[in-house]
C-alpha positions, -999 to +999 in steps of 0.1 A: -329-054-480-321-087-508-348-095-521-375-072-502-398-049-527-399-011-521-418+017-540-402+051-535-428+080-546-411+113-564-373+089-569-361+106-602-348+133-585-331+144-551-336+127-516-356+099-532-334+094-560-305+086-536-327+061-510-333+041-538-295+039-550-287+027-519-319+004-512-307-009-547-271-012-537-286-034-509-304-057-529-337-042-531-363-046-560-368-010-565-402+006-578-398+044-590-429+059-586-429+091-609-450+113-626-427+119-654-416+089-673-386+106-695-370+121-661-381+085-646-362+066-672-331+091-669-334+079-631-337+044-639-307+042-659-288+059-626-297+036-606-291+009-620-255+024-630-245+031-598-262+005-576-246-023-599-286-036-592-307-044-626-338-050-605-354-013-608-382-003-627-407+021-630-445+027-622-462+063-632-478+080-606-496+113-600-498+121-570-519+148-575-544+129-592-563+101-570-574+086-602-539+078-609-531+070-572-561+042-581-549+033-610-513+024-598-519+004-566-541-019-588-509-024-614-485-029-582-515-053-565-515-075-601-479-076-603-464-079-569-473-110-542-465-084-513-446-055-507-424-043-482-414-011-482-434+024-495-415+053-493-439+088-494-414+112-507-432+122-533-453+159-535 
């Protein structure tokens, strides 16, 4: 996974929480995508902590909302050339 981009929908807490420690302890460039940016954050610093991997951020998502769905594909689409991994775990 070095140097391959993955998004991980609902990763602050439980199953996707723990894909994306260990996508980061691979040497992924993890993207949280949360709805919650304090229990995002929390996450973030996790990750980072146990994956030993600095290259983790995070991107505010609703699933709920389609507006917001919208709204972060065209952030990732300005930032990233291509990505290669999206992981629906999200609700």
């Amino acid at each position: 996974m070095d140097g391959k981009t993955v998004v991980i929908t609902g990763s602050n807490t439980g199953i996707g929480k723990y894909t994306a420690i260990e996508l980061a302890k691979r040497g992924a460039h993890v993207i949280l995508a949360c709805r919650d940016r304090k229990r995002a954050e929390k996450a973030l610093k996790d990750i980072c902590r146990l994956s030993g991997n600095n290259n983790v951020e995070i991107e505010i998502l609703d699933l709920a909302s389609l507006k917001s769905v919208r709204e972060c594909a065209k952030r990732l689409r300005r930032r990233l050339s291509k990505l290669d991994v999206l992981i629906n775990n999200g609700e």
